[in-house]
VMD Tcl script that draws the C-alpha trace (Angstrom):
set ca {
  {-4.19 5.32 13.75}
  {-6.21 4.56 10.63}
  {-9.35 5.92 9.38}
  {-12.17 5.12 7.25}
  {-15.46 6.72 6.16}
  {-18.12 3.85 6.05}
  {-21.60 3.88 5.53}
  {-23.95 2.00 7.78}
  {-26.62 -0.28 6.29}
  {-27.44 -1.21 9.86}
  {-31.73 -1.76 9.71}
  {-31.61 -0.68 5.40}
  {-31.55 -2.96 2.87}
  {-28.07 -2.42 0.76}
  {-28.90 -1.34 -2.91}
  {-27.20 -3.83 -5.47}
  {-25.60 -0.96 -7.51}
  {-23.06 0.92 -4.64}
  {-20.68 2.85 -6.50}
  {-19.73 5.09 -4.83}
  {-19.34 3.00 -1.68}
  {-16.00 2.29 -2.08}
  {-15.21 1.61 1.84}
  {-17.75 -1.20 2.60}
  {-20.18 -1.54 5.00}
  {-19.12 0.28 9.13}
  {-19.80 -3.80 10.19}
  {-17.54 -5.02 8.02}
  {-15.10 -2.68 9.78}
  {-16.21 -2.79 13.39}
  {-15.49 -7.23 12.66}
  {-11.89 -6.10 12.32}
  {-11.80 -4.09 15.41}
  {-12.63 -0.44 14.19}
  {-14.86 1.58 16.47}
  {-17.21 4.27 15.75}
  {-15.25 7.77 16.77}
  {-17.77 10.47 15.12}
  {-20.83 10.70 12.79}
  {-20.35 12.49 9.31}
  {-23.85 12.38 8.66}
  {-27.00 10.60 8.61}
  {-25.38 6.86 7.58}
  {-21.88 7.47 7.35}
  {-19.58 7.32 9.68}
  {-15.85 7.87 10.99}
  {-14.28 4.34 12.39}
  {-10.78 4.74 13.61}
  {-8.16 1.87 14.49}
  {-4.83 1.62 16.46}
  {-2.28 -0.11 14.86}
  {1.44 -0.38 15.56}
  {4.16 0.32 13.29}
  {5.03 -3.05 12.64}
  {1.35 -3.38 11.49}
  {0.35 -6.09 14.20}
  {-2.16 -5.07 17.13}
  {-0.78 -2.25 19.32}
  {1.14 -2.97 21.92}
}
mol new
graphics top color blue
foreach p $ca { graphics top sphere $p radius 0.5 }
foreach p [lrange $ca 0 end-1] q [lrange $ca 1 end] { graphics top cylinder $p $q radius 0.2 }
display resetview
């Protein structure tokens, strides 16, 4: 499984200077087939992904 801590920009306008958002943006992730699993606060999120060991789509 992989995991990522994204924030969500979903109805805000993204500020031009994001340094410390390192991750990109939870659609970014959710177009590669993350999903949502918990919220770590207010615009950030937990998106998780199963992947096999080969590193293709699981099985």
């Amino acid at each position: 499984m992989v995991e990522s801590y994204p924030e969500d920009f979903n109805g805000r306008e993204v500020p031009k200077s994001l340094p410390y958002m390192y991750n990109g943006p939870v659609a970014m992730f959710e177009r590669h087939g993350f999903q949502k699993s918990r919220p770590l606060g207010k615009h950030h999120w937990v998106v998780t992904k199963v992947v096999s060991a080969q590193g293709g789509a699981p099985a």
